[in-house]
C-alpha atoms as one frame of an Amber mdcrd trajectory, in Angstrom:
protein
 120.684 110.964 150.229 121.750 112.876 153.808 123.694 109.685 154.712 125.802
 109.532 151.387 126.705 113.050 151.611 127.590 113.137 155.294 129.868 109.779
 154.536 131.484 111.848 151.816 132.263 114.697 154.292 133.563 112.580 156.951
 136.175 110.721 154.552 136.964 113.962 153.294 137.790 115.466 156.637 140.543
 112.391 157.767 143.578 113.209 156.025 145.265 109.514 155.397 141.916 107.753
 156.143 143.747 104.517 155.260 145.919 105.151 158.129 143.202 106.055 160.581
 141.592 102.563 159.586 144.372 100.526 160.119 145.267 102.321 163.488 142.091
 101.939 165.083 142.124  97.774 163.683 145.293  97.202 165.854 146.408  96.812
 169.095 150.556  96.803 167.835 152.725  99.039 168.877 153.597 102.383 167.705
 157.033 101.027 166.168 154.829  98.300 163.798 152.404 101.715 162.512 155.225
 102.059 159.796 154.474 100.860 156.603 157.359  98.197 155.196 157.634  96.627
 152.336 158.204  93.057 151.364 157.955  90.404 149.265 154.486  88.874 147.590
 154.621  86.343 150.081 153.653  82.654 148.947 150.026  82.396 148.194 149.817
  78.414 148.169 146.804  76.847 146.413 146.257  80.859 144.847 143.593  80.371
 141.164 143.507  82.529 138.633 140.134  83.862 138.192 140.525  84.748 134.522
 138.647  88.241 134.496 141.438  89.772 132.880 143.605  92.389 133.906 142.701
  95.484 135.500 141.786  98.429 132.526 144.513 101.212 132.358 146.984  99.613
 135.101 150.449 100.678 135.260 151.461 100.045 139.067 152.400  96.371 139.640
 151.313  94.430 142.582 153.222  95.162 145.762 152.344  94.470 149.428 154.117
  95.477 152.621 153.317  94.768 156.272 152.218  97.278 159.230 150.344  96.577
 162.821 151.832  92.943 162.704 149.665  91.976 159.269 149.992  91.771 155.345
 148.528  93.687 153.088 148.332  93.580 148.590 148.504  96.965 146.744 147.878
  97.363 143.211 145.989  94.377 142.331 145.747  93.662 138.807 144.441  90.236
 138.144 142.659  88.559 140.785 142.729  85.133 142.952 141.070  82.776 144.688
 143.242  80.721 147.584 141.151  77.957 148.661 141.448  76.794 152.684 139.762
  73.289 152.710 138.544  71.287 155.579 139.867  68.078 156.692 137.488  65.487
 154.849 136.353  63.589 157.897 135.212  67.231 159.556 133.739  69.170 156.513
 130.172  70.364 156.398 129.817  70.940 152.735 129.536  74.395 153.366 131.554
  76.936 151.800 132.598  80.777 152.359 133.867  83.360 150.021 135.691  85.489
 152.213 136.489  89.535 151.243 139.048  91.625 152.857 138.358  95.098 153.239
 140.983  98.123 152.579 139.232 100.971 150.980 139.772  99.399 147.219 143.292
 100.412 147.762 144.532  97.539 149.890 143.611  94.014 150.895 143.867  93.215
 154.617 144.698  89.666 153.373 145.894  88.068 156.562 143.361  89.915 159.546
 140.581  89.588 156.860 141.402  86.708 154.982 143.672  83.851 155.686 143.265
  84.008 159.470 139.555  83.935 158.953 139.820  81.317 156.402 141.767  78.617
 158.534 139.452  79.003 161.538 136.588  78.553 158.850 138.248  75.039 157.641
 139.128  74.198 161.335 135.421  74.276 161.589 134.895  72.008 158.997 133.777
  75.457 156.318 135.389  75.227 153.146 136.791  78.968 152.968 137.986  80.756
 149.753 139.721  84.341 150.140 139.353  86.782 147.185 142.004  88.929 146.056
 140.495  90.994 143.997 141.294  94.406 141.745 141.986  97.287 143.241 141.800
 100.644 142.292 145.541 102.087 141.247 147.601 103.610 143.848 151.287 105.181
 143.472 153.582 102.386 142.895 155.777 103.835 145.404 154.826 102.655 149.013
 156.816 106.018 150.295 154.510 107.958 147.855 151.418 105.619 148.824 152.415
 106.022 152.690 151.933 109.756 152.519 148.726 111.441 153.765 146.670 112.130
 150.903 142.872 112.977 151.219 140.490 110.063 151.349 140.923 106.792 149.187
 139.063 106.716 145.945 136.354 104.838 146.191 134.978 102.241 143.708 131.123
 103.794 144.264 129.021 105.864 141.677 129.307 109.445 141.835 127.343 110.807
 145.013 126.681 107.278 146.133 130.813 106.499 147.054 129.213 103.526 148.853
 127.616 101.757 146.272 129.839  99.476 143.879 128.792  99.597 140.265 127.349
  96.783 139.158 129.810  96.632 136.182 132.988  97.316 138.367 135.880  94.943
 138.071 135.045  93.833 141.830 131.842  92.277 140.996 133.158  90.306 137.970
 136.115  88.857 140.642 133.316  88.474 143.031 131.177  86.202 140.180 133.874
  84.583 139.127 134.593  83.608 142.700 131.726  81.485 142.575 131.525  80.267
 139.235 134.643  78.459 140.155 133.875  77.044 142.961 130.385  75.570 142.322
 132.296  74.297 138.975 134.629  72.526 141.527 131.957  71.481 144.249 131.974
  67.647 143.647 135.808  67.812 143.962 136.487  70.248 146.610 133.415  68.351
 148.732 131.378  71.582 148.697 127.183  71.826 148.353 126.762  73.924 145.113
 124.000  75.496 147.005 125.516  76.717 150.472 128.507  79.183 149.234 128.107
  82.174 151.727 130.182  85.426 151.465 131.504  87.599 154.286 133.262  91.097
 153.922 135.124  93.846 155.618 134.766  97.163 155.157 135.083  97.789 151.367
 134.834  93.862 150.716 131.241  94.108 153.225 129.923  96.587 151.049 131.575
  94.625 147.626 129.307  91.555 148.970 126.071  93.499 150.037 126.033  94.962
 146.208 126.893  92.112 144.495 124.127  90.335 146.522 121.527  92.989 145.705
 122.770  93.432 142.064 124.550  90.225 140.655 121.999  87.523 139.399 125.256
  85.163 139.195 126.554  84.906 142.492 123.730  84.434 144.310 125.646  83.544
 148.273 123.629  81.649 150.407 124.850  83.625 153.064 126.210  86.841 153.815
 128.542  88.330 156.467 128.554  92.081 156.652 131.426  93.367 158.424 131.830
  97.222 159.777 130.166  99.028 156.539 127.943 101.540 155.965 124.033 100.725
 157.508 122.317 102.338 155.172 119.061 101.380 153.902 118.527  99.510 150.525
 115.770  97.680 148.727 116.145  94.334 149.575 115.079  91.892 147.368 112.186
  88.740 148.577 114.908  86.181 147.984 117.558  87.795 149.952 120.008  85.824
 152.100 120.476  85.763 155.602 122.075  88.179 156.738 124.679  88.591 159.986
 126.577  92.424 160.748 128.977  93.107 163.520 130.719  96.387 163.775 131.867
  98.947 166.736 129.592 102.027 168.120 132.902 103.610 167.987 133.842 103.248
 164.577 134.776 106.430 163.655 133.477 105.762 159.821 130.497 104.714 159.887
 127.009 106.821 160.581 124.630 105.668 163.819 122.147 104.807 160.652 120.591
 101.193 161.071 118.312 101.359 157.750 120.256  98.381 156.559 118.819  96.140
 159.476 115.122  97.800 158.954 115.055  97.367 155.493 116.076  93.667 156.239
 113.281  93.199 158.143 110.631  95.233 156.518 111.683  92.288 153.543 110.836
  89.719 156.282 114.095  88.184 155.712 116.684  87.259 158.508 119.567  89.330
 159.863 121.150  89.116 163.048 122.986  92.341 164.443 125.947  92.465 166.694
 126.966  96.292 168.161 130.186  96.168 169.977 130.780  99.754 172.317 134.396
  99.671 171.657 136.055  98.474 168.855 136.866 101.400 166.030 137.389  99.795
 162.470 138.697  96.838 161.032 139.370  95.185 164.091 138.845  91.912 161.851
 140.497  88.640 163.511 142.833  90.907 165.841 142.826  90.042 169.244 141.895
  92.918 171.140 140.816  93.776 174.640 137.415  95.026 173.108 133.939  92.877
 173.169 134.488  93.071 169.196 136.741  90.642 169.319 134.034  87.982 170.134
 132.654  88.546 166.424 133.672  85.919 165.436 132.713  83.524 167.785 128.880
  84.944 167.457 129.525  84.316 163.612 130.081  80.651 164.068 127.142  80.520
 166.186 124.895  82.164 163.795 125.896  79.623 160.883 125.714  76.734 163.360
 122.044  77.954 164.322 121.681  78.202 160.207 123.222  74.429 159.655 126.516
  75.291 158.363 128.064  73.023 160.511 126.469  69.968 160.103 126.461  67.865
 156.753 122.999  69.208 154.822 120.567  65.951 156.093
């Protein structure tokens, strides 16, 4: 597949693509690009998702700020933080919510918890998934280094798919076995779980939407990822993509949004001219920023945020 091959390439070719990502997401200073490290803040509310520990780990979980934001390294056993709605405002609608970062990091504040408490605010029970990650050098000096591009968790010469099997998916099922097994208590509709992701954790829904006959989201969000085409099943969910024409990682391919179509099944596509990549809840002085704001409008339009009649 041209697309797959060129995507290769162009990781290939940015020395410290992690970097690159995380430069282009923020509008800090040059003093906050240094990575620091710091505590494993307080995750309040954080579940255990019981899929076990990650096979063959060795590096513990560590996290460390940069561009005014948190991030998680080293996953090993993954969570689910629930961000609840005020009873007298919720919807019963509920979104699983997947930060992006390569499957090296989490972006769990500009692609989680930020996202999550507007979600609640809006009366959207929201859920953010820390989930395994692949291994990285324990040290964050070591880590901070320019290296080559990130692994990736995709097959081999597909670095965009994610395995049906991999440790991502099972977090990603077990996301939502838990909370439809706590819908009556947490106020949620069993049937209207969505599932938005960024970067890595777009393409981590997308698969386990085409592949997983578990999870099954009602929705999906599908946040600056790769557009290219896949066979799209009849019962597919809606579907809603935002990303940047100047992302610097991801191909001018739209087979995503055709194949979509050709399926007959909804999608709704938002292409921002400036923007670059994981721009997430940031607030920039970009048209991106107003993602989110089209987002809510799109679930509105869908019912999300009303009580199902």
């Amino acid at each position: 597949m041209k697309y797959v091959s060129d995507f290769g390439r162009r990781l290939a070719s940015l020395a410290g693509a992690l970097a690159l990502i995380c430069a282009v997401a923020s509008p800090a200073s040059a003093q906050d690009n240094k990575m620091v490290a710091i505590e494993i803040p307080a995750q309040p509310g954080a579940l255990p998702l019981n899929t076990g520990a990650l096979p063959g780990a060795t590096a513990p979980e560590s996290w460390h700020r940069q561009y005014g934001s948190v991030f998680a390294r080293n996953v090993t056993e993954a969570t689910l933080t629930p961000f609840l709605p005020d009873p007298a405002k919720a919807t019963g609608a509920a979104v699983i919510i997947a930060p992006g970062g390569g499957f090296r990091t989490l972006s769990m504040e500009n692609e989680g918890w930020d996202m999550a408490r507007q979600m609640a605010d809006r009366g959207v029970a929201a859920f953010v998934l820390k989930y395994r990650l692949n291994q990285t050098p324990a040290s964050l000096e070591e880590f901070s280094r320019p290296a080559g591009p990130p692994p990736s968790a995709g097959s081999p010469g597909r670095p965009w798919v994610v395995p049906a099997d991999s440790p991502q998916i099972a977090d990603v099922n077990a996301a939502f076995a838990l909370v439809r097994a706590n819908a009556a208590k947490w106020g949620i509709d069993a049937d209207r779980i969505g599932m938005v992701g960024f970067s890595a954790g777009a393409r981590l829904t997308l698969w386990t939407t085409l592949q997983s006959a578990e999870a099954k989201p009602a929705f999906i969000g599908y946040v600056y990822a790769p557009l290219t085409a896949v066979e799209v099943p009849a019962d597919a969910p809606p579907m809603f993509v935002a990303l940047a024409a100047d992302d610097p990682l991801i191909e001018p391919d739209f087979g995503l949004i055709t194949a979509w179509r050709a399926a007959k099944r909804p999608v709704e596509l938002h292409l921002y001219e400036k923007g670059g990549h994981g721009f997430g809840m940031y607030q920039k002085p970009t048209t991106s920023t107003g993602w989110f704001d089209a987002f809510v409008r799109w679930i509105d339009m869908r019912g999300y945020l009303k009580p199902k009649a």
